[in-house]
C-alpha positions in Angstrom: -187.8 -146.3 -117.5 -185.7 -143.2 -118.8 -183.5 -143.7 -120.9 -179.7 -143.1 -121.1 -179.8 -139.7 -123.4 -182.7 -138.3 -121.6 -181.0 -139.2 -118.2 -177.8 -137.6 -119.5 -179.3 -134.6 -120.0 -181.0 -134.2 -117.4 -178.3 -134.4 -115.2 -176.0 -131.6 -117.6 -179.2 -129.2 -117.2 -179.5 -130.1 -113.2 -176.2 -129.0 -112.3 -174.8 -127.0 -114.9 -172.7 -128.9 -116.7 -175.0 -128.1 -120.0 -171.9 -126.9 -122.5 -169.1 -127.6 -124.1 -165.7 -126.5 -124.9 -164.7 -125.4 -128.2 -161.0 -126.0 -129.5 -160.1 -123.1 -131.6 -156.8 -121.9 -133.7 -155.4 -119.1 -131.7 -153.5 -116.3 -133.6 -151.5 -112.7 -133.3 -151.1 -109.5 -134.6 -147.0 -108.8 -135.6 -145.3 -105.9 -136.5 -144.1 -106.9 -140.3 -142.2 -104.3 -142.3 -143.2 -103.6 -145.7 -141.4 -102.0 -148.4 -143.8 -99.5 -151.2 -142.6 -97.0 -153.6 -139.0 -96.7 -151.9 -140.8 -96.4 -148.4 -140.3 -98.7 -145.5 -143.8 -99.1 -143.8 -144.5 -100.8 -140.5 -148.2 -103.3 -140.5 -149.6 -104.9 -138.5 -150.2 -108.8 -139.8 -152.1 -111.6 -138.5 -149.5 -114.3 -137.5 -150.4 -118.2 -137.1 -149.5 -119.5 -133.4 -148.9 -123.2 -132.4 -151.8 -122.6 -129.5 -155.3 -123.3 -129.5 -157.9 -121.6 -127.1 -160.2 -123.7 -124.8 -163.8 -121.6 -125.2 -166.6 -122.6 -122.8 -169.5 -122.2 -125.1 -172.0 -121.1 -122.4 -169.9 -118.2 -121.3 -167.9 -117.4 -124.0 -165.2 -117.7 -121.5 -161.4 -118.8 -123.4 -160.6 -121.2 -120.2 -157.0 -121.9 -121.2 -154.4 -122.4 -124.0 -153.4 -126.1 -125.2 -151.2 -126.9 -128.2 -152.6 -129.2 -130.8 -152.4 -132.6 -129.9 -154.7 -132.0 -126.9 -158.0 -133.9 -127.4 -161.4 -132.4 -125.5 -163.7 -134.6 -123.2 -166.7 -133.2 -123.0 -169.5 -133.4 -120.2 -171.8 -134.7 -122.1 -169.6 -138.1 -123.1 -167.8 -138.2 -119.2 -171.6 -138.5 -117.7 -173.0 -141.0 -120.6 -169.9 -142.9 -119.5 -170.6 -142.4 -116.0 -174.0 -143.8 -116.5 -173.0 -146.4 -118.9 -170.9 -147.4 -116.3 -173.3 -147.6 -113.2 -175.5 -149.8 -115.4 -174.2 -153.8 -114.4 -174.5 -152.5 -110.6 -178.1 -151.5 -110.9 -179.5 -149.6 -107.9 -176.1 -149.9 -105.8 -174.9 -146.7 -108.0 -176.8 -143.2 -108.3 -176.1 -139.9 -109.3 -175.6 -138.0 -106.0 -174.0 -135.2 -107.5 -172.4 -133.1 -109.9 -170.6 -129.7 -110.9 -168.3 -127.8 -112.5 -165.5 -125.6 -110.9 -164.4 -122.5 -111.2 -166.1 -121.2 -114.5 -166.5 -124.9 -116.1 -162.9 -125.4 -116.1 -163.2 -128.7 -114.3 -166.1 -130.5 -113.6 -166.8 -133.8 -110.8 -169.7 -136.7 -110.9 -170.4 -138.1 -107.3 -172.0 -141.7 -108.0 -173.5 -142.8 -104.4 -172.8 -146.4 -103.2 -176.0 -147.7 -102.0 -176.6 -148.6 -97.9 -174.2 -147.2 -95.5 -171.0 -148.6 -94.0 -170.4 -148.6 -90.2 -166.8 -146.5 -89.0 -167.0 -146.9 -84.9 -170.2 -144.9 -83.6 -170.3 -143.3 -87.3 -172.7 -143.6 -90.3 -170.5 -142.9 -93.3 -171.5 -142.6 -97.1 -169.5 -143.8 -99.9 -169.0 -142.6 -103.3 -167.0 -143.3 -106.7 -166.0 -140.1 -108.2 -165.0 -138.7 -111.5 -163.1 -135.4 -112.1 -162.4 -133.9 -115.3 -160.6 -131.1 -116.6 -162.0 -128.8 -119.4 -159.0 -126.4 -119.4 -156.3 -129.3 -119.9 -154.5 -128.9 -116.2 -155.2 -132.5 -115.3 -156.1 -135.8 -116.6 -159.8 -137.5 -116.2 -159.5 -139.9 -113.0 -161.6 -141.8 -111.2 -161.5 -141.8 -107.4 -163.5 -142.7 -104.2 -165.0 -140.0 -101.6 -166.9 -140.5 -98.3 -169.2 -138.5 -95.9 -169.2 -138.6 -92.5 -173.2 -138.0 -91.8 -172.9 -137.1 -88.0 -171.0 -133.9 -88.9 -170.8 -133.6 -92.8 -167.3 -134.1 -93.2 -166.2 -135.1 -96.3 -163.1 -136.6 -98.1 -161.5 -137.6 -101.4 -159.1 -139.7 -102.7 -157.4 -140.3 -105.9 -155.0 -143.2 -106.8 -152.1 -142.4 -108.6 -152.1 -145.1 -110.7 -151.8 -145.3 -114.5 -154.7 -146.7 -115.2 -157.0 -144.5 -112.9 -155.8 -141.2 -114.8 -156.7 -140.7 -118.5 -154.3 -137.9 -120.5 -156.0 -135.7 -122.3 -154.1 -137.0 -125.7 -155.5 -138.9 -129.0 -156.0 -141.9 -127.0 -158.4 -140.4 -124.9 -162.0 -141.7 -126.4 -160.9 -145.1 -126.8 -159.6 -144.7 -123.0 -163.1 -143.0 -121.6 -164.5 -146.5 -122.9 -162.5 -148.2 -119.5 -164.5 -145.9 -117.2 -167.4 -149.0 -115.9 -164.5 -151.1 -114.8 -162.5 -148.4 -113.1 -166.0 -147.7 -111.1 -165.9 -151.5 -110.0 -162.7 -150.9 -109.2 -162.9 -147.7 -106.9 -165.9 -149.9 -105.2 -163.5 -152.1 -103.9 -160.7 -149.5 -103.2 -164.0 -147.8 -101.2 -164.5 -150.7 -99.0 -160.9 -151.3 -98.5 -160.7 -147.6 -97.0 -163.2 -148.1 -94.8 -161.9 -151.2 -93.0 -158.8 -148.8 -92.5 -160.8 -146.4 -90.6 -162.0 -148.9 -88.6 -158.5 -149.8 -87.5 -158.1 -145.8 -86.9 -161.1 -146.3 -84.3 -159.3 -149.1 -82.7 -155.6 -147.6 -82.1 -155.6 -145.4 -79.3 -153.2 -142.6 -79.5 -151.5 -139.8 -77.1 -153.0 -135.9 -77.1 -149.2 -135.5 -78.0 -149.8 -136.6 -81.3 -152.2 -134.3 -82.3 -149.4 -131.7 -82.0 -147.2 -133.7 -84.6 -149.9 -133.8 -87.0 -150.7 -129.7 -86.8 -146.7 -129.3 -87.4 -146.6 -131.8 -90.1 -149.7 -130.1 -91.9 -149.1 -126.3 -91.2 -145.2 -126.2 -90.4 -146.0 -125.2 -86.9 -147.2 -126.0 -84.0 -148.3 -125.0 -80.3 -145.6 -127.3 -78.5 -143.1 -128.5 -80.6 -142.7 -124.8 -82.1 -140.5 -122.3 -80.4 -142.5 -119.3 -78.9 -140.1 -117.3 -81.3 -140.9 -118.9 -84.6 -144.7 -118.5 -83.5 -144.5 -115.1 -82.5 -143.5 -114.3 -85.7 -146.1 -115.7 -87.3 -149.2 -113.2 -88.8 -152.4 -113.3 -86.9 -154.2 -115.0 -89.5 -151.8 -118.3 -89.4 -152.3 -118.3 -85.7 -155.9 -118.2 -86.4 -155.7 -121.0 -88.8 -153.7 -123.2 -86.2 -156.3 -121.9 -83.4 -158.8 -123.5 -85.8 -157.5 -126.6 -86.5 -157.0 -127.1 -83.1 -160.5 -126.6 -82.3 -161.5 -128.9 -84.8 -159.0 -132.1 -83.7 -160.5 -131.5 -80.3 -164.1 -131.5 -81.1 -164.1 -134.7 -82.9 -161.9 -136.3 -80.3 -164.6 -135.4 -77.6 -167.0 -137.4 -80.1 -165.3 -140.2 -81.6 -162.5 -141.0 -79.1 -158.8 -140.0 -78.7 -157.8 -142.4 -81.3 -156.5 -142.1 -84.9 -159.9 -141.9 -86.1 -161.1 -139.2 -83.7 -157.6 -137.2 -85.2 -158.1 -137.9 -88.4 -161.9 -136.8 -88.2 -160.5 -133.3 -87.0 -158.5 -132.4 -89.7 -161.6 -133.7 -92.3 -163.8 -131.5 -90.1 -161.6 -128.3 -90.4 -161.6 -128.4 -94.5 -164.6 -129.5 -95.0 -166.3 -126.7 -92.3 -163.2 -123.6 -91.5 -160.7 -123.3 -94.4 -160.8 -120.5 -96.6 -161.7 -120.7 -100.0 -162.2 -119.2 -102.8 -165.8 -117.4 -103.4 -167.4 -119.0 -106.3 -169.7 -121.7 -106.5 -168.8 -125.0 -105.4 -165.2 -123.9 -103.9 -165.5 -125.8 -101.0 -166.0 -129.1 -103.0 -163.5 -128.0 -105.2 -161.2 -127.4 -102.2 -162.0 -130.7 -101.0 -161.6 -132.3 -104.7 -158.1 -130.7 -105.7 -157.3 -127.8 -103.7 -155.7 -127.5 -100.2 -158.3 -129.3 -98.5 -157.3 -132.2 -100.2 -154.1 -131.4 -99.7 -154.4 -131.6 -96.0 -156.5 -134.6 -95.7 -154.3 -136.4 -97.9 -151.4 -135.3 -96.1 -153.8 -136.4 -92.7 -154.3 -139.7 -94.0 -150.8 -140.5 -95.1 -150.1 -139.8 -91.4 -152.5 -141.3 -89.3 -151.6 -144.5 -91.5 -148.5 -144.4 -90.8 -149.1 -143.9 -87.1 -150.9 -147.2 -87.3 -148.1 -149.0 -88.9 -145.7 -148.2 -86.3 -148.7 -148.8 -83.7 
């Protein structure tokens, strides 16, 4: 059986995540004034600064400026962890996954959830998921994601909780060490999310409300915007709209005119149509912490809703 450091690395060399980030002092050249033999002279001086630089050792890259009570995490602890983690569950956890985003500055572990769970007519795949930040713009947490397998559609979610989100501050290590029960914990957060899809595939909803969910995601809408508002908008917002229209109805045609079937349009449209940046793994990054997740969170928070009221 492999063991834990050889699996670790492995899965760094796989998918990229074989470097590590550097904290180093950060300083400046100033202007000083100098006085020799009655003459005033302007140097130049090296000046200490309060900042450190984040480096990404692979491509000498200087990802971002912290100050100096920031503490690093690198990949090579956050997928020991991972593993460490995935150990008391056996074969119901594997490695699906992993990554880094845009230039190592964040980096994501997809642990698959063994079997498949049942959402109407649809075959979905679940997933715990860690994301980590190497430049310092957000806190290590520990999430749950899911993929549709008829049409690839996949979402994210994050809890906002305390104790799902580690700073990146001196009480980081000892924190990292909580990561195997936060995995238990997402496992049952997973489940939980997809009994609530079932209820979306059993609450049957009005065409109309697929208006009020474009004009609560973009701002605008094809009914309940005035033809003056939307002829001032540029072609390419139209185009968006146009899109995510086509999107709503395509999975409503396939899974029903019900909260699932609108919900499934909007995961369909950021996981397939909107733009992102071009670098490697921008659409998961999209989907991870970008607009995409934006929008399906935004998606989810109203088809909920929707359900309460139902």
């Amino acid at each position: 059986m492999q063991n834990l450091t050889d699996l670790t690395n492995e899965i760094l060399i796989t998918n990229g995540l074989d470097f590590t980030i550097d904290k180093k002092p950060m300083f400046m050249f100033k202007e000083k004034l100098t006085l020799e033999q009655m003459l005033i002279l302007k140097t130049m001086g090296i000046v200490d600064t309060p900042y450190f630089g984040l480096r990404n050792d692979k491509t000498n890259e200087c990802i971002n400026t912290v100050k100096e009570g920031y503490t690093i995490s690198q990949n090579v602890d956050i997928v020991n962890l991972a593993l460490q983690g995935m150990q008391s569950f056996g074969d119901d956890l594997k490695v699906k996954k992993a990554g880094s985003l845009n230039g190592g500055r964040k980096v994501f572990i997809q642990l698959a959830i063994k079997g498949f769970s049942k959402v109407g007519n649809d075959i979905i795949e679940r997933y715990v998921t860690l994301i980590d930040s190497n430049d310092g713009s957000t806190s290590l947490s520990i999430g749950i994601g899911d993929l549709t397998m008829s049409c690839s559609n996949q979402f994210w979610k994050f809890y906002a909780k305390g104790n799902a989100k580690f700073r990146h501050t001196h009480t980081l290590t000892q924190r990292m060490s909580e990561i195997p029960m936060l995995i238990e914990l997402a496992l049952n957060e997973s489940l939980k999310q997809v009994e609530l899809y079932n209820k979306f595939v059993s609450t049957e909803i009005s065409r109309d409300l697929a208006h009020k969910l474009v004009k609560s995601l973009l701002g605008y809408d094809k009914v309940y915007t005035s033809m003056s508002e939307l002829s001032g908008k540029s072609t390419k917002a139209i185009n968006i709209m146009d899109t995510l229209y086509a999107n709503i109805e395509t999975e409503i045609k396939d899974k029903g005119l019900n909260l699932w079937g609108l919900h499934s349009g909007v995961t369909r449209f950021t996981t397939h149509d909107l733009s992102t940046p071009k670098r490697d793994n921008a659409r998961v990054e999209s989907g991870l912490i970008g607009n995409g997740y934006k929008h399906n969170q935004n998606s989810l928070i109203f088809a909920t809703k929707h359900l309460e009221l139902a």
